[in-house]
N, C-alpha and C positions, 0 to 999 in steps of 0.2 A: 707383194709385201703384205705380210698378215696385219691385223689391229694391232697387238703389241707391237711390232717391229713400228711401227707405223707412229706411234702413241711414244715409242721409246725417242725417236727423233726429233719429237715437237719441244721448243725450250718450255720449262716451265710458268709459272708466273714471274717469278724473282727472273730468270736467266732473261725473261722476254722484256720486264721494265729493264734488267741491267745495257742490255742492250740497246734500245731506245736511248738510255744515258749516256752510253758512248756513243751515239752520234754527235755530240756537243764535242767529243778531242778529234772526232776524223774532220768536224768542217775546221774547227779551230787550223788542223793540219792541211785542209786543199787551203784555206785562205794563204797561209805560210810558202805554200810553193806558188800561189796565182802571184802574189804579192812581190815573191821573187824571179816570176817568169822561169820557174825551173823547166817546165815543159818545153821550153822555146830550145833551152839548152841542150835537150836532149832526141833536136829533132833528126839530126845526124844520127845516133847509134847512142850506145849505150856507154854512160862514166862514171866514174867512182864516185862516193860520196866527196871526196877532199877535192877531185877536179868541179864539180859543182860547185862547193862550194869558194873557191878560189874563182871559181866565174861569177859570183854572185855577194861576196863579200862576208858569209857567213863563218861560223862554228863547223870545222867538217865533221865531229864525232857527234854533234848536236841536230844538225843537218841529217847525217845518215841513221838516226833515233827517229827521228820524224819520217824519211822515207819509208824506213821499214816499216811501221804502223801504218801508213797509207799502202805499201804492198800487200800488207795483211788484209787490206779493205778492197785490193784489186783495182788500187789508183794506178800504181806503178808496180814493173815488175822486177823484184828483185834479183840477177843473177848469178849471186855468193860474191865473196871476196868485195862486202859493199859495193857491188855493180847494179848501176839502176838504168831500166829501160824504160818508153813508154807502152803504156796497155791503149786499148780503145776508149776508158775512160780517163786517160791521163790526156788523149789526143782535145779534147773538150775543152782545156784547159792551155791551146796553144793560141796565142795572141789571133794571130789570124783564119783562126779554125772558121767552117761557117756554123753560124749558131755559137763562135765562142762565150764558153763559160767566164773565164778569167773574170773581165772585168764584173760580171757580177759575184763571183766567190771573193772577191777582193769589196765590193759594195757592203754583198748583202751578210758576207761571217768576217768581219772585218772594221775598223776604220769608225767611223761614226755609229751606225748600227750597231756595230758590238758593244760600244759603250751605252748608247742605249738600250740596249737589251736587259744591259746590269740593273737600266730601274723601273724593269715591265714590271716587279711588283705595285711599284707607282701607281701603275695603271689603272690593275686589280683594285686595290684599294679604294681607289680615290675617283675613277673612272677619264683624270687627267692623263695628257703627254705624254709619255715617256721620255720622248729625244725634248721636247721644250722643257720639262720640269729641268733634267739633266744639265742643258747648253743656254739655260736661259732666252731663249729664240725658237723659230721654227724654223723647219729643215730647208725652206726655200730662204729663208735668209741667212740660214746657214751657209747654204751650198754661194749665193751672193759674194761671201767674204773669204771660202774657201773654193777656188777656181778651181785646184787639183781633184779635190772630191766632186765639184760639179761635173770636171770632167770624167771619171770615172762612171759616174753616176749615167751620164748620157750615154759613154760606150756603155756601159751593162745593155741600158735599155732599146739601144739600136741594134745591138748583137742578139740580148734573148729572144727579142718580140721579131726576131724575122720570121720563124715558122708562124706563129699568129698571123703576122702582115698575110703570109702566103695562104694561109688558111680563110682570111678573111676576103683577099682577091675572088680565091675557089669559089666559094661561101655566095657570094654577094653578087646583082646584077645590076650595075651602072651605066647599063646602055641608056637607060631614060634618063640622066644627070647632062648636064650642063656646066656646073661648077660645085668644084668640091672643099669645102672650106672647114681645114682641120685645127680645132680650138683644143689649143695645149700638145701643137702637132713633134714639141718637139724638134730635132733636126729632121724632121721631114722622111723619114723612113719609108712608114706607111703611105703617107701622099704620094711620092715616087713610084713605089710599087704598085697604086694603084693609076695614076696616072701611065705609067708605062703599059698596063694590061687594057686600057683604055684611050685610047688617042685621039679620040674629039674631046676629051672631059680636061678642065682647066682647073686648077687650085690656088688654094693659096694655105700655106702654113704657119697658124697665128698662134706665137708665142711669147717668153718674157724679148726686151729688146737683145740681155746679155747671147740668149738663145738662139734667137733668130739668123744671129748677123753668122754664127755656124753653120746654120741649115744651108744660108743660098749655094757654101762649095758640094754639098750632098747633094742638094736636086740640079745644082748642075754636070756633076760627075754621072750623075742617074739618067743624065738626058732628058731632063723635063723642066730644068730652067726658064726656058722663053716659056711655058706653058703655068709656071707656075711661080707667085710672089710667095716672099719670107714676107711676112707684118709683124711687128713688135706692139707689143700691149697690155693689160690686164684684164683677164675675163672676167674680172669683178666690177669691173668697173663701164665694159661693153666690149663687142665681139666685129667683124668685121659684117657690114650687109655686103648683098649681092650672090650669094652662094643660095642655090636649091636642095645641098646636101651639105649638110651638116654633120662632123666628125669626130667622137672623140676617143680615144683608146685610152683605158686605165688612169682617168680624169677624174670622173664622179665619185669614184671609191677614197680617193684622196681626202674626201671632206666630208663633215658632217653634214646631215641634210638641212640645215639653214644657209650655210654656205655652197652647198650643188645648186639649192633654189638660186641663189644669185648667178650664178653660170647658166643655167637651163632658162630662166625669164630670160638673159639677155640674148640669148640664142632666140629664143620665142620674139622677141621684140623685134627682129629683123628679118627673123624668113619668114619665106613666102606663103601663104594658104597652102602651097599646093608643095612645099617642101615638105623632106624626110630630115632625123634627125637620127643618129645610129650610134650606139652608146657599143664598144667592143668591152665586155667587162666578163668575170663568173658570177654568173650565179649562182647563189645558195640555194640547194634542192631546200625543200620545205618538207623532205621527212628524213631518217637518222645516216643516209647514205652518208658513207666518205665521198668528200671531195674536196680538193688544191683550195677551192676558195676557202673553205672552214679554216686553213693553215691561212690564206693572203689575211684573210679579217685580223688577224692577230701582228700581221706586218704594222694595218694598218691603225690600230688601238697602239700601237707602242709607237708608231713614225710621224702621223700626219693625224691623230684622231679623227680619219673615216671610218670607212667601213664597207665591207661584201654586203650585198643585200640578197634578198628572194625576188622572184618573179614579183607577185605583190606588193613589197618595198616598192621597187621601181612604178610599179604603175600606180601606185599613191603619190610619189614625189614627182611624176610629171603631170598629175591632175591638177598640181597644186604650181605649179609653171604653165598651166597652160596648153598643156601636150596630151593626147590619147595615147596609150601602148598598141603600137596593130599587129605586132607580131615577133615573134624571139626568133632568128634564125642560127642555127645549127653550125658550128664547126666542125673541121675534124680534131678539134682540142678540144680544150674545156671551158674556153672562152666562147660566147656566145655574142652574134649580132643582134643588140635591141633594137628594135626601130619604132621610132614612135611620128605619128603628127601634130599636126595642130588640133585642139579639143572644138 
């Protein structure tokens, strides 16, 4: 390909923002089919738009307006006489897929999020909430009063965070652990995955109590039950002792750093001299690279006012709990393990 030919294919400026701006109707459009489990429906072979939608209670000429825009984007494939199949990236979006998307295109372009999104200029502005200015509350008490979005919410994050989980297994050496004690564990995903790649290491998975009392069918479906407690609590308020490793994935980014300080002391307050504390989170390069966290920062200014930090963020707000940074280790993602000690 010569320079013209080459020069003639590249969108312009306008073609290249207009596009960027359609990505706001293609998520608008995966949310519409995760939301309706259209993927599930289509795991058999391929149906019309009016047999989908008769399986799903919609609009059928409304329904196959949306498909088609999603085949245009290579979600689904269209094959004439409104016949839709699944693509590789429609398979993503099948309830049971591993790594299924569903429940977070239904979270994260959908439901609560989408309405908050409506007031990230909020944010901008004012440097407040989003979702709190919005719902009057925060999203953890939100999620309290509305079970169905908590539960959504927990599948996203047990389905996305598996390649992480596995990444961090890879990643990370646990032979010198003893107990592993995961603060804001969640239903226990992580602790499972790693307790099963580790079979002397004991845990426990410390989160709210509504949370907890979920985990214990996960770690024992995982087979790490008798090895491992659900605790119910608030890490504001303290964390469980006994643990020599301390854990927590995609926790500290949630808050601002007055509120991480209170999670990180109370972590400090009960391990050991000779404990590790290991933050799974992205860091912010600290020069103009692209990367996923510069996009999570802006989840978390409009969701939870935290925030992504740099290498240096982190090792300021653990001086300031108490903790040294001894070392960032590597993923094959773009999550990194932070590990710090005691100062």
């Amino acid at each position: 390909m010569n320079t013209n030919q080459h020069n003639a294919a590249q969108p312009s400026p306008t073609e290249a923002v207009l596009q960027m701006m359609s990505g706001f109707w293609i998520s608008r459009g995966i949310y519409v089919v995760a939301k309706l489990g259209l993927a599930d429906h289509l795991r058999d072979g391929a149906k019309t738009a009016a047999e989908l939608a008769a399986a799903t209670d919609t609009h059928a000429d409304s329904l196959n307006r949306v498909m088609r825009m999603l085949a245009t984007a290579g979600v689904f494939r269209h094959e004439g006489e409104d016949r839709f199949a699944l693509t590789p990236l429609a398979e993503t979006l099948l309830t049971d897929a591993p790594n299924s998307l569903r429940w977070f295109a239904i979270v994260e372009m959908g439901d609560e999020h989408y309405e908050a999104w409506g007031n990230f200029l909020h944010s901008v502005k004012t440097g407040e909430i989003a979702f709190d200015s919005h719902f009057g509350m925060n999203i953890w008490e939100y999620y309290e009063q509305h079970p169905e979005n908590a539960r959504n919410f927990n599948n996203s994050m047990t389905n996305t965070t598996q390649f992480v989980t596995q990444a961090v297994v890879e990643a990370y050496d646990f032979s010198g652990c003893q107990k592993l004690i995961d603060v804001g564990g969640g239903l226990g995903s992580m602790t499972a995955a790693i307790l099963r790649a580790n079979p002397h290491l004991a845990g426990v998975v410390f989160d709210a109590p509504s949370v907890v009392e979920k985990s214990k069918k996960l770690l024992a479906e995982a087979g790490v039950g008798e090895r491992c407690e659900a605790v119910g609590g608030d890490f504001f308020e303290s964390v469980p002792a006994g643990g020599d490793v301390y854990t927590m994935r995609w926790i500290i980014h949630d808050w601002d750093d007055e509120r991480s300080l209170k999670i990180l002391k109370n972590i400090r307050r009960v391990m050991p001299e000779n404990g590790k504390l290991l933050l799974v989170e992205a860091i912010v390069p600290s020069d103009g690279q692209p990367h996923l966290s510069k996009f999570m920062d802006l989840i978390m200014l409009t969701m939870t006012g935290g925030r992504e930090r740099t290498e240096s963020e982190y090792a300021i707000l653990f001086a300031k709990a108490g903790f040294k940074l001894s070392r960032v280790v590597p993923t094959a993602t773009e999550f990194c393990i932070i590990e710090a000690v005691t100062a």
